[in-house]
C-alpha positions as CSV (number, residue, x, y, z in Angstrom):
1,X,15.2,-53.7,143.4
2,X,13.5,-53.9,146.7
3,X,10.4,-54.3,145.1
4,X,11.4,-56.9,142.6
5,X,12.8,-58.8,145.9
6,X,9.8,-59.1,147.4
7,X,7.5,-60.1,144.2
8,X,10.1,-62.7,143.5
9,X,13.6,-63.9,144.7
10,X,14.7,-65.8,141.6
11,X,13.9,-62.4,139.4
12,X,16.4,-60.2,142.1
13,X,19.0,-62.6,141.9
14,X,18.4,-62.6,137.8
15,X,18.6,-59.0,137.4
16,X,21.3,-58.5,140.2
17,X,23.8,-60.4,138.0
18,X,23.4,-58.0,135.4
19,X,24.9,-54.9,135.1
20,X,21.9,-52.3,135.2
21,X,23.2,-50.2,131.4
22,X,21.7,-53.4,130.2
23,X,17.3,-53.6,131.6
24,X,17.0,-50.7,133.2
25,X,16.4,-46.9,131.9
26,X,18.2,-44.9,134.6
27,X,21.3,-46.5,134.1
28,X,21.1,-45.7,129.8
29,X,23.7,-43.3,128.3
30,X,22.7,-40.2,127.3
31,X,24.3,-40.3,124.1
32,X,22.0,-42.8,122.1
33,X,19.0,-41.0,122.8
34,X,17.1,-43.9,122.7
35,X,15.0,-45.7,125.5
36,X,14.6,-49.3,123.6
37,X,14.8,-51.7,126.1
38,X,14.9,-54.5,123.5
39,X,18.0,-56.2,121.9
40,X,16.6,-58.3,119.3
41,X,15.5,-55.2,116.9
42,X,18.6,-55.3,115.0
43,X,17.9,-58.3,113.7
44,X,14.4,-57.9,112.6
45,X,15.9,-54.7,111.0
46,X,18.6,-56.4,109.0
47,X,15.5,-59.4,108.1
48,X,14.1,-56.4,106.2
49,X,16.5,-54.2,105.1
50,X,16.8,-53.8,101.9
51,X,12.8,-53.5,101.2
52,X,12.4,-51.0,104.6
53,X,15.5,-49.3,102.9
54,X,13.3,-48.6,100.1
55,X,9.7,-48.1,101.5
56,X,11.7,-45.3,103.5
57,X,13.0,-43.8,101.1
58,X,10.1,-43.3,99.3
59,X,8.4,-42.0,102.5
60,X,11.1,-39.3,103.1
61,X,10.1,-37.8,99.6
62,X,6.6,-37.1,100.7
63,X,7.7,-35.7,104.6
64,X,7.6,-31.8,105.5
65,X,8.5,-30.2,108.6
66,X,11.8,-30.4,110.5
67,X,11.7,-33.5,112.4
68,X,9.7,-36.8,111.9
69,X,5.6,-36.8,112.2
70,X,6.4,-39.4,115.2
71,X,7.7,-36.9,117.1
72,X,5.5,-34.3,116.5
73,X,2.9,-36.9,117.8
74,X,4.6,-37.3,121.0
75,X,5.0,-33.6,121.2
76,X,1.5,-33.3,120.6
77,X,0.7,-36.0,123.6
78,X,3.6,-34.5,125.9
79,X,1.1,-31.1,125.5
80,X,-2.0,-32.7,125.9
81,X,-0.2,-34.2,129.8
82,X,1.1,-30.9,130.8
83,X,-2.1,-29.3,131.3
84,X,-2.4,-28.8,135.3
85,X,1.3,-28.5,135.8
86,X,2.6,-25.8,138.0
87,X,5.5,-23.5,136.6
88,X,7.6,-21.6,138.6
89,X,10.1,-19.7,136.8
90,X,14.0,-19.2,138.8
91,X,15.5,-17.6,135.4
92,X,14.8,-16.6,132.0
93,X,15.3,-20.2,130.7
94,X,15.5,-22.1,134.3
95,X,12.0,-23.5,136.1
96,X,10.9,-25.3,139.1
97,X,7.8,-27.9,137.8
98,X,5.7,-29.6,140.1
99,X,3.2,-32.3,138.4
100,X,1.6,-33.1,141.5
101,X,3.3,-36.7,142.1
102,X,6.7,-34.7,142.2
103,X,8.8,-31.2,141.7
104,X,11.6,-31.2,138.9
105,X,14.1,-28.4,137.4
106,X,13.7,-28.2,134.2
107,X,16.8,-25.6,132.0
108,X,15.9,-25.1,128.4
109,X,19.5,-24.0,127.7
110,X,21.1,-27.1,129.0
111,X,18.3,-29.0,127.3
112,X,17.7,-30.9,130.8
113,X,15.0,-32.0,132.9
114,X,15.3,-33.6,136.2
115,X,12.9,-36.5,135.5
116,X,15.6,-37.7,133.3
117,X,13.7,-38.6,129.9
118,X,14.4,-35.1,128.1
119,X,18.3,-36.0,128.5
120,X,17.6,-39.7,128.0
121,X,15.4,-39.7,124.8
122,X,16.1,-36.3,123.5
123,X,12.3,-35.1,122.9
124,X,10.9,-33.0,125.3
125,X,9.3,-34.1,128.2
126,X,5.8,-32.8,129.5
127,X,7.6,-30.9,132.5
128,X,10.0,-29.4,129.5
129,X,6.8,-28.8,127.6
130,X,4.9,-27.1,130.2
131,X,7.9,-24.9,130.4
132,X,8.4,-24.2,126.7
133,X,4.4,-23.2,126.3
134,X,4.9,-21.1,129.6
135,X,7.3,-19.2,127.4
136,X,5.6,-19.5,124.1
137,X,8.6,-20.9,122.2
138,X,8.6,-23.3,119.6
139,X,8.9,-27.0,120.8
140,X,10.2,-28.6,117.4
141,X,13.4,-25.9,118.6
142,X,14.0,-28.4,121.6
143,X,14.3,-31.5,120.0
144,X,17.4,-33.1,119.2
145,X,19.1,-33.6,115.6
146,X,18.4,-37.6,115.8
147,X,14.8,-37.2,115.2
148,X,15.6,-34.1,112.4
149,X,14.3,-35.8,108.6
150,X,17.6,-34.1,107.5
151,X,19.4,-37.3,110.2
152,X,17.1,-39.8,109.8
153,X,17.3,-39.7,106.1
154,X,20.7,-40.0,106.1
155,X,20.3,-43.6,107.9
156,X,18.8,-44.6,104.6
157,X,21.2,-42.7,102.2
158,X,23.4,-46.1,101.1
159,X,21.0,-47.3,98.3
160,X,21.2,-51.2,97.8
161,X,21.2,-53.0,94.2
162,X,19.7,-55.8,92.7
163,X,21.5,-59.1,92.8
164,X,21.2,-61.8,89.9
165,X,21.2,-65.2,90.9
166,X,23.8,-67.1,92.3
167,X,24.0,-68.8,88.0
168,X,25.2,-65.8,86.7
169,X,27.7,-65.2,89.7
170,X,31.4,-64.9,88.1
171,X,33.4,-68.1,89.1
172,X,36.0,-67.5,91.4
173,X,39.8,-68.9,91.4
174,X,39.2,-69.7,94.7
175,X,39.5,-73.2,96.2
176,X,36.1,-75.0,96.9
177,X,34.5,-74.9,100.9
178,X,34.8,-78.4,102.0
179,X,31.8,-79.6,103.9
180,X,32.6,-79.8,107.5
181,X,34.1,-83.2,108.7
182,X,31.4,-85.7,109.7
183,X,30.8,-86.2,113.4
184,X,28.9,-89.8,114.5
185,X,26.5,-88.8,117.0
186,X,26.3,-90.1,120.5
187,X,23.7,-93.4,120.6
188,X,22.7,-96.9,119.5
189,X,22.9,-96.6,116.0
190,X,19.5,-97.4,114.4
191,X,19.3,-100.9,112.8
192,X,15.4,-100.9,111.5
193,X,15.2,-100.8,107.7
194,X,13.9,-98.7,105.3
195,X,10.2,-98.9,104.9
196,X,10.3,-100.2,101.0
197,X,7.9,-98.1,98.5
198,X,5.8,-100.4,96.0
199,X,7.2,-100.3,93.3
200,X,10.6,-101.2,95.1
201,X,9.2,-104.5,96.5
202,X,10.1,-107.9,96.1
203,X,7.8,-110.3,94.6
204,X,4.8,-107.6,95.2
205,X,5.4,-107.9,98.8
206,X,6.6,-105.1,101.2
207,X,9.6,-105.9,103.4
208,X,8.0,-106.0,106.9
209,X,10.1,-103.5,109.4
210,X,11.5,-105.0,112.7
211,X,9.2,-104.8,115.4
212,X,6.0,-104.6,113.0
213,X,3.1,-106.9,114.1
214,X,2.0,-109.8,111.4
């Protein structure tokens, strides 16, 4: 915050007023495993959801493996940034990791690592990685149920059906929505007339609007 102070005042005092769970990472819960800092992406979702739904679906079908291919991409990366990490094992499944900006502990039981994104995210982080590779286990092993195809399948499982249009809708016994009550706008009302079409003319001539030169 300190930082943000001195880049900009007005930004401090904006973030200051809002409780941290909401823009900033190290105050997330662990239990969403997610590190989205954007709000709005439930309603692009539900803009889409019923074709996504499908596309999805059809997806799933053709997916092997135990969890998605996105994570095994970020696996893949989280490998490629461990090399040139130092391991120093305290216990079987227990390690001191030092990445040369910092040193973390890193417990493959407890699924935990001190850099916080293993616990916050739930995919392994490099310093995790380095330490999983160190004791030639299986990475996919480490990764938690939310990113399993068996899970995320299941968030697609309530299939949607067509609709017909609103003509064939049954009619209900309901009483008819009134429109709501009009409300006169604040103002001068507008006194210029209609600008007259041709065909609506008198005489063949237009009706000149107010304020319109000869």
């Amino acid at each position: 915050m300190n930082a943000i102070k001195k880049i900009s005042v007005d930004a401090f005092e904006y973030l200051n007023a809002i409780p941290p769970k909401h823009w900033s990472r190290n105050a997330f819960p662990n239990r969403s495993k997610s590190g989205m800092l954007l709000n709005n992406c439930c309603e692009s979702f539900n803009n889409v959801l019923r074709d996504r739904s499908a596309v999805k679906r059809e997806g799933l079908s053709k997916f092997q493996g135990v969890v998605m291919p996105s994570v095994v991409k970020v696996i893949k990366n989280n490998k490629k940034s461990c090399h040139g990490v130092r391991v120093i094992p305290v216990d079987v499944f227990e390690f001191e990791v030092d990445d040369g900006e910092g040193s973390y502990v890193v417990n493959l039981t407890n699924k935990t690592c001190h850099c916080g994104r293993w616990i916050l995210i739930g995919i392994p982080c490099k310093h995790a990685i380095a330490c999983i590779v160190h004791r030639k286990l299986e990475s996919i092993e480490f990764v938690h149920k939310a990113y399993h195809v068996k899970t995320y399948a299941k968030t697609y499982g309530p299939r949607f059906h067509g609709m017909p249009g609103h003509k064939m809708w049954p009619t209900s016994t309901n009483p008819t929505p009134l429109p709501p009550p009009f409300r006169k706008m604040p103002g001068r009302p507008n006194k210029r007339k209609r600008r007259l079409e041709v065909d609506e003319a008198k005489d063949g001539k237009k009706t000149r609007l107010y304020g319109e030169g000869v």
